[in-house]
C-alpha positions, 0 to 999 in steps of 0.5 A, spaced: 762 385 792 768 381 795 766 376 801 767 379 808 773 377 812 772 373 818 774 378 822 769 383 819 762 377 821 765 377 828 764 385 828 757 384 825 755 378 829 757 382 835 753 388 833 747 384 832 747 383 840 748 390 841 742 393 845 738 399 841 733 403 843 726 400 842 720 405 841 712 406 837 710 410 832 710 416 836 717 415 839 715 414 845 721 408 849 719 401 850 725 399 853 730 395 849 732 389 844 738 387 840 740 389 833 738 382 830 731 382 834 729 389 832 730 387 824 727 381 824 720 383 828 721 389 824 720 393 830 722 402 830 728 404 832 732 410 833 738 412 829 742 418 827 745 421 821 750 426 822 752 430 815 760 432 817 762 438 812 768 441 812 770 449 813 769 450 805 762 446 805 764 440 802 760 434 805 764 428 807 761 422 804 764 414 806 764 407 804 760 402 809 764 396 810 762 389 806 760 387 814 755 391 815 747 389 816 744 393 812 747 396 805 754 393 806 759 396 801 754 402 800 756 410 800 753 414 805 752 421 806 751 421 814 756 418 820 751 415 825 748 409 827 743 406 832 741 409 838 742 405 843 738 402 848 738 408 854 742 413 850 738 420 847 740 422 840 745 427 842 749 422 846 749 417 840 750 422 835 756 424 838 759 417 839 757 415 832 762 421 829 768 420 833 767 412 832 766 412 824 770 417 822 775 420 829 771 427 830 770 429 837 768 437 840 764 439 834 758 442 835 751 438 832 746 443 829 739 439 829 735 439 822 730 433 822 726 428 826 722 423 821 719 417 821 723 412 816 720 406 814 721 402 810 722 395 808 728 393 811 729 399 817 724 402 821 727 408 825 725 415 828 730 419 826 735 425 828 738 428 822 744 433 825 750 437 821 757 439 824 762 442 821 770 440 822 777 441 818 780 435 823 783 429 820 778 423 819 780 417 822 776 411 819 773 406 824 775 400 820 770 395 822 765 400 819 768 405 815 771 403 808 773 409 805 771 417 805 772 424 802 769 430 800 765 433 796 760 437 794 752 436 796 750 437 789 757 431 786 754 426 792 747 427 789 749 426 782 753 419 784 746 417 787 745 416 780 750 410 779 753 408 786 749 405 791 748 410 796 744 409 803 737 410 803 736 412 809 741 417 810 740 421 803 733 421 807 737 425 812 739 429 806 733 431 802 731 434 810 737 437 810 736 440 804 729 443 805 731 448 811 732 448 819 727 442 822 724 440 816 719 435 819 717 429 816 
């Protein structure tokens, strides 16, 4: 992978001071911390995952930048992020999928809450779909590339590109029916 821009450090410098939500294992809120301190004391979070299919039910699925923390230059299934710090997931979903890839007014349909732990991310997790023909508008400081594909062509590609874990797990919850629980 290339080195990533001075431009794209300062974008990951400041994401890092960013303040995200903190909570237990039960997703009860503790308060706030930021971005780094969350990683580094391998503190639970809270995220967001909003699969976005068009009107013939493709999935669109994008490239994260090289400058992101975590799985820089990998494909992804879902817009989201981290829930800030006194933000509900509703509120971040929203924000999230106008900021990554342009779409606003769309009606979020919830599938899933799971606990997602692993060794590089601990977060509660919101998974929702949404579906919308409006054009894509890519955040560049996060969004390399996207399009659409079938659920089925994403899961294929997991086999030899590098897609986001966290996200596929959203999918997997997706796949299984309405409010699949961890």
């Amino acid at each position: 992978m290339d080195a990533i821009s001075a431009t794209e450090a300062a974008h990951r410098a400041a994401s890092d001071l960013e303040r995200v939500a903190w909570v237990d294992e039960q997703d009860r809120p503790l308060g706030g911390v930021t971005r780094a301190e969350l990683r580094e004391r391998r503190l639970i979070g809270r995220g967001t995952y909003i699969l976005l299919f068009n009107s013939t039910g493709l999935l669109c699925v994008h490239r994260r930048t090289l400058s992101k923390a975590l799985y820089p230059g990998y494909w992804d299934v879902a817009a989201g992020g981290m829930v800030l710090e006194g933000e509900d997931y509703r509120l971040s979903a929203e924000r999230e999928l106008a900021e990554e890839l342009g779409i606003v007014d769309v009606a979020l349909v919830e599938h899933a809450h799971f606990l997602y732990d692993a060794p590089e991310s601990r977060l509660w997790c919101m998974a929702y779909s949404a579906v919308s023909d409006a054009p894509l508008v890519l955040q560049p400081e996060e969004v390399l590339e996207a399009r659409f594909v079938s659920i089925e062509q994403a899961l294929e590609e997991t086999r030899h590109l590098p897609y986001c874990p966290d996200s596929l797990a959203a999918l997997e919850r997706y796949i299984k029916g309405p409010l699949a629980a961890s």
